[in-house]
C-alpha positions as a LaTeX table, in Angstrom:
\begin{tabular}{lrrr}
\hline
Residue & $x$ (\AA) & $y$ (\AA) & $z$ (\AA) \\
\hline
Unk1 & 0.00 & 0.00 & 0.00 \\
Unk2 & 2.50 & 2.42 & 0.80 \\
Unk3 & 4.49 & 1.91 & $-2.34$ \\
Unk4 & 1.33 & 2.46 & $-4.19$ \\
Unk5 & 1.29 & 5.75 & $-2.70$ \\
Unk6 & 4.48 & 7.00 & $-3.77$ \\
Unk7 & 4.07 & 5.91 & $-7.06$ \\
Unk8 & 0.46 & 8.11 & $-7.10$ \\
Unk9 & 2.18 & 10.60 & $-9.00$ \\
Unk10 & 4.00 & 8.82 & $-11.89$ \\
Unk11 & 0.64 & 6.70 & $-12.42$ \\
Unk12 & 0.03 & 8.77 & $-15.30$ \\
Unk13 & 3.01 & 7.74 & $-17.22$ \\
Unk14 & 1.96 & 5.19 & $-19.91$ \\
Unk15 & 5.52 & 4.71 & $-21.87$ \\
Unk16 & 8.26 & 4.35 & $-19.19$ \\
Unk17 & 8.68 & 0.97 & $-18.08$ \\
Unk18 & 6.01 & $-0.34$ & $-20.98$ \\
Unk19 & 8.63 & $-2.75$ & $-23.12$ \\
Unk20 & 5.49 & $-2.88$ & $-26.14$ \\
Unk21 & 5.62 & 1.63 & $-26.67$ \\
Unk22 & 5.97 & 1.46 & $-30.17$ \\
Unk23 & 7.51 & 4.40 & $-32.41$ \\
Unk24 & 4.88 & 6.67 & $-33.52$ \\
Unk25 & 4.48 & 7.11 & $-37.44$ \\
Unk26 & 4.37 & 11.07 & $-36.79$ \\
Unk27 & 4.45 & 13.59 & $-34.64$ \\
Unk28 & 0.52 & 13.84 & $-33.90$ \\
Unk29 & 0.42 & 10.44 & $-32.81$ \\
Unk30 & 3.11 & 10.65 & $-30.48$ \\
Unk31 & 2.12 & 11.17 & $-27.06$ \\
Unk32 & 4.07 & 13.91 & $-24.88$ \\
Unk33 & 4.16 & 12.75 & $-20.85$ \\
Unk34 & 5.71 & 14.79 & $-17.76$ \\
Unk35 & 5.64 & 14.28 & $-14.11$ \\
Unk36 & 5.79 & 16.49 & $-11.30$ \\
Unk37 & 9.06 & 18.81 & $-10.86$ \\
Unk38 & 10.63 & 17.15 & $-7.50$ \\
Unk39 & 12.19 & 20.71 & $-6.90$ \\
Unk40 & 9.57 & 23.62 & $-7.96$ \\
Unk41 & 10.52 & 26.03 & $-5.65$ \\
Unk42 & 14.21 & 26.19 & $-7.44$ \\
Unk43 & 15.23 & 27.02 & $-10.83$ \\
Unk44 & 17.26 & 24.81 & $-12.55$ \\
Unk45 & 18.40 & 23.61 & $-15.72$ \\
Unk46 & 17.83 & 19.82 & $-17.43$ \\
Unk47 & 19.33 & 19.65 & $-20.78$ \\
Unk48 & 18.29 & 16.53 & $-23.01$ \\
Unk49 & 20.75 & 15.60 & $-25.73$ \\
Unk50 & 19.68 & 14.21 & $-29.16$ \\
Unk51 & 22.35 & 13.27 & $-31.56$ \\
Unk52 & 20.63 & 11.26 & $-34.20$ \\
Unk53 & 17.93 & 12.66 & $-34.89$ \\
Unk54 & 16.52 & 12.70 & $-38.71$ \\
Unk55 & 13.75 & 14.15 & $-40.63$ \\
Unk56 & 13.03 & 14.44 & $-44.61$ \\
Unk57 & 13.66 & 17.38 & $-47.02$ \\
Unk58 & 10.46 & 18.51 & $-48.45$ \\
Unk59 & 11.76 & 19.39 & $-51.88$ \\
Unk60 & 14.14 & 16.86 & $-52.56$ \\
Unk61 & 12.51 & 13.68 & $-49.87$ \\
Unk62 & 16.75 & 13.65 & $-48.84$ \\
Unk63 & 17.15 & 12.78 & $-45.02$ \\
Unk64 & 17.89 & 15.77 & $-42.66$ \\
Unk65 & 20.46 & 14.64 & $-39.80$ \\
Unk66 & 21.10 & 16.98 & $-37.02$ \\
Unk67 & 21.75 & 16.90 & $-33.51$ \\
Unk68 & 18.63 & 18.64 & $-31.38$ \\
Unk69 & 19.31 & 19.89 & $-28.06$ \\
Unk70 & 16.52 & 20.58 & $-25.72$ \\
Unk71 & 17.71 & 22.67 & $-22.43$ \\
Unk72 & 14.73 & 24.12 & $-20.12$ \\
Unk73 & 13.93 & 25.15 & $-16.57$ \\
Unk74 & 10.73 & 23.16 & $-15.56$ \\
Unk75 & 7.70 & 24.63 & $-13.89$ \\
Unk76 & 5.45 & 22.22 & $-11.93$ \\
Unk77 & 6.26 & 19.62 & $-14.92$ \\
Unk78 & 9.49 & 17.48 & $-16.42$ \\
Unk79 & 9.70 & 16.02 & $-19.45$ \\
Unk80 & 9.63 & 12.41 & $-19.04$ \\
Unk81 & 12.47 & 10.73 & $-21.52$ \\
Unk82 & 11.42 & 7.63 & $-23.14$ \\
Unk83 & 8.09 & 9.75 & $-24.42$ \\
Unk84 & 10.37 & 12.38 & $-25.73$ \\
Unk85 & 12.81 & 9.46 & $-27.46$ \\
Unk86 & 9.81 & 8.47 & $-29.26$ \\
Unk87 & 8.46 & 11.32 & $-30.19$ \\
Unk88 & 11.78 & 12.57 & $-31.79$ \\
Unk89 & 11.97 & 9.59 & $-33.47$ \\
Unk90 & 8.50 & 10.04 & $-35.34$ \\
Unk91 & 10.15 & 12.65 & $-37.51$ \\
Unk92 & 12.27 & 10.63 & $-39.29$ \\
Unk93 & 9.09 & 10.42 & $-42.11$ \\
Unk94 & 8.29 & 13.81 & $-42.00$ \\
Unk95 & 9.18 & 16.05 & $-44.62$ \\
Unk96 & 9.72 & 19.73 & $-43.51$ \\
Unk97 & 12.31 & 22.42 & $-43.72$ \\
Unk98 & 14.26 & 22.48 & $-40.80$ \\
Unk99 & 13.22 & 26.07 & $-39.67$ \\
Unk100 & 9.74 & 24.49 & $-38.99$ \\
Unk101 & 10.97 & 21.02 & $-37.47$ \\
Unk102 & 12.92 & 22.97 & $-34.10$ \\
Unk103 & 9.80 & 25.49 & $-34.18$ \\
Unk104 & 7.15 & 22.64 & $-33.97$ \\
Unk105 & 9.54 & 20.95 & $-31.37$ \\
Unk106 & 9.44 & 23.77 & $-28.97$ \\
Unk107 & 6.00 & 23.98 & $-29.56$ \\
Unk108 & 4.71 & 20.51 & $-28.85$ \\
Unk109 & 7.20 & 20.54 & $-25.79$ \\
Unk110 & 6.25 & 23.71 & $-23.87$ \\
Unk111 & 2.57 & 22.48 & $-24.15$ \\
Unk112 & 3.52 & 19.23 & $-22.47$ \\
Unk113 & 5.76 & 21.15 & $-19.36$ \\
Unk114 & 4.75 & 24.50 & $-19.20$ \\
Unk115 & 8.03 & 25.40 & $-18.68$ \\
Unk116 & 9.81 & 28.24 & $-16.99$ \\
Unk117 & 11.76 & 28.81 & $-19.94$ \\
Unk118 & 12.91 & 26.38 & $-23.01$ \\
Unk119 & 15.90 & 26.22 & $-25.66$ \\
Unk120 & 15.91 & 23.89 & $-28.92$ \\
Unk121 & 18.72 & 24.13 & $-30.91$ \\
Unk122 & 18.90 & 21.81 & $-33.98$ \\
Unk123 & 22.36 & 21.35 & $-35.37$ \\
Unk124 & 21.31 & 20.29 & $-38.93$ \\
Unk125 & 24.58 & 18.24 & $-40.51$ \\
Unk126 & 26.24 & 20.03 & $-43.96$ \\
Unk127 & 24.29 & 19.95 & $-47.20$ \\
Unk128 & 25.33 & 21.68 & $-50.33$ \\
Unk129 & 28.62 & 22.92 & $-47.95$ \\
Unk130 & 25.95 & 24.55 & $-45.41$ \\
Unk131 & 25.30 & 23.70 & $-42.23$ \\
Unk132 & 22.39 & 24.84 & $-40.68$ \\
Unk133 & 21.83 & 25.58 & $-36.56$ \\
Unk134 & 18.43 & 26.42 & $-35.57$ \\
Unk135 & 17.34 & 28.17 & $-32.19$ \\
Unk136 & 14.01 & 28.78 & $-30.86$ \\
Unk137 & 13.41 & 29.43 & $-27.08$ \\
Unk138 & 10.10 & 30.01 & $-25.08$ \\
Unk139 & 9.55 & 32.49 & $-23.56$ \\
Unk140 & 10.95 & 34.63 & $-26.95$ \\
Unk141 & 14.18 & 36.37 & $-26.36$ \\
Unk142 & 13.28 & 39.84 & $-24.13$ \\
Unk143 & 14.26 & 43.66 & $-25.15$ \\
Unk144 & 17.76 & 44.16 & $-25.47$ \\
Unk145 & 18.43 & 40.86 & $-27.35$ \\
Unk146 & 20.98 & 40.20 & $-30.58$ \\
Unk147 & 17.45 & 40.25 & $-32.33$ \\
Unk148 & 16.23 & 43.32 & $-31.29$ \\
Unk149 & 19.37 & 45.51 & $-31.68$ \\
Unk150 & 19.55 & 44.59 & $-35.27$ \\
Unk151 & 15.93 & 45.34 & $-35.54$ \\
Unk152 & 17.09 & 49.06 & $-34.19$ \\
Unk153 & 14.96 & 48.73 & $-30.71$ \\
Unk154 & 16.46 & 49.80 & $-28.02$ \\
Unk155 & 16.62 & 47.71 & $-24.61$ \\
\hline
\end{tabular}
């Protein structure tokens, strides 16, 4: 009974610890979990470390290979892991530019956390002799950014 109890919280997690979670054939049909933050009266920083992550090009079909870094300060929420393995994974069939892919990433993820703040950087492998990094972060960057000096705002 008691170790019932102290599981209470985690009883909502459906993929960690269930050997048949199979990869999800997109995005939308991945499922997103978190549990609660053991530590939400402190800020501090989890960074999550994908480095073989693939999508599709959607002009050419080519495979996209980058390495995606997620780095966030939870709220009342973590990310839980295995659901965020397999819901990376599900891109590997989806064709988008890569602009979109770390954009829809952020998104998906701050509606599963809620976090405090959020990074994703995708570090997109040459192409063509390019290399491509991509950078969104929730909240967006404040007055006084990189961004906004070039825009000619002052902080």
């Amino acid at each position: 009974m008691k170790h019932q109890k102290k599981n209470k919280p985690y009883a909502a997690l459906t993929l960690l610890g269930n050997s048949q979670a199979a990869f999800p054939k997109s995005p939308q049909q991945a499922t997103l979990e978190a549990f609660p933050n053991p530590n939400v009266h402190r800020d501090f920083s989890i960074r999550i470390d994908c480095p073989d992550f693939t999508s599709l090009c959607p002009v050419t079909g080519q495979p996209d290979f980058a390495e995606i870094f997620v780095e966030y300060i939870p709220d009342a929420r973590c990310l839980e892991t295995k659901s965020l393995k397999l819901y990376l994974a599900s891109y590997r069939n989806v064709h988008s530019f890569n602009e979109a892919v770390i954009n829809r990433i952020l998104d998906d993820l701050v509606v599963a956390c809620h976090p405090r703040h959020m990074r994703v950087e995708g570090r997109f492998a040459a192409r063509g002799g390019l290399a491509l990094t991509v950078v969104a972060e929730h909240p967006q960057m404040v007055a006084g950014s990189a961004a906004c000096a070039r825009k000619g705002n002052k902080p």
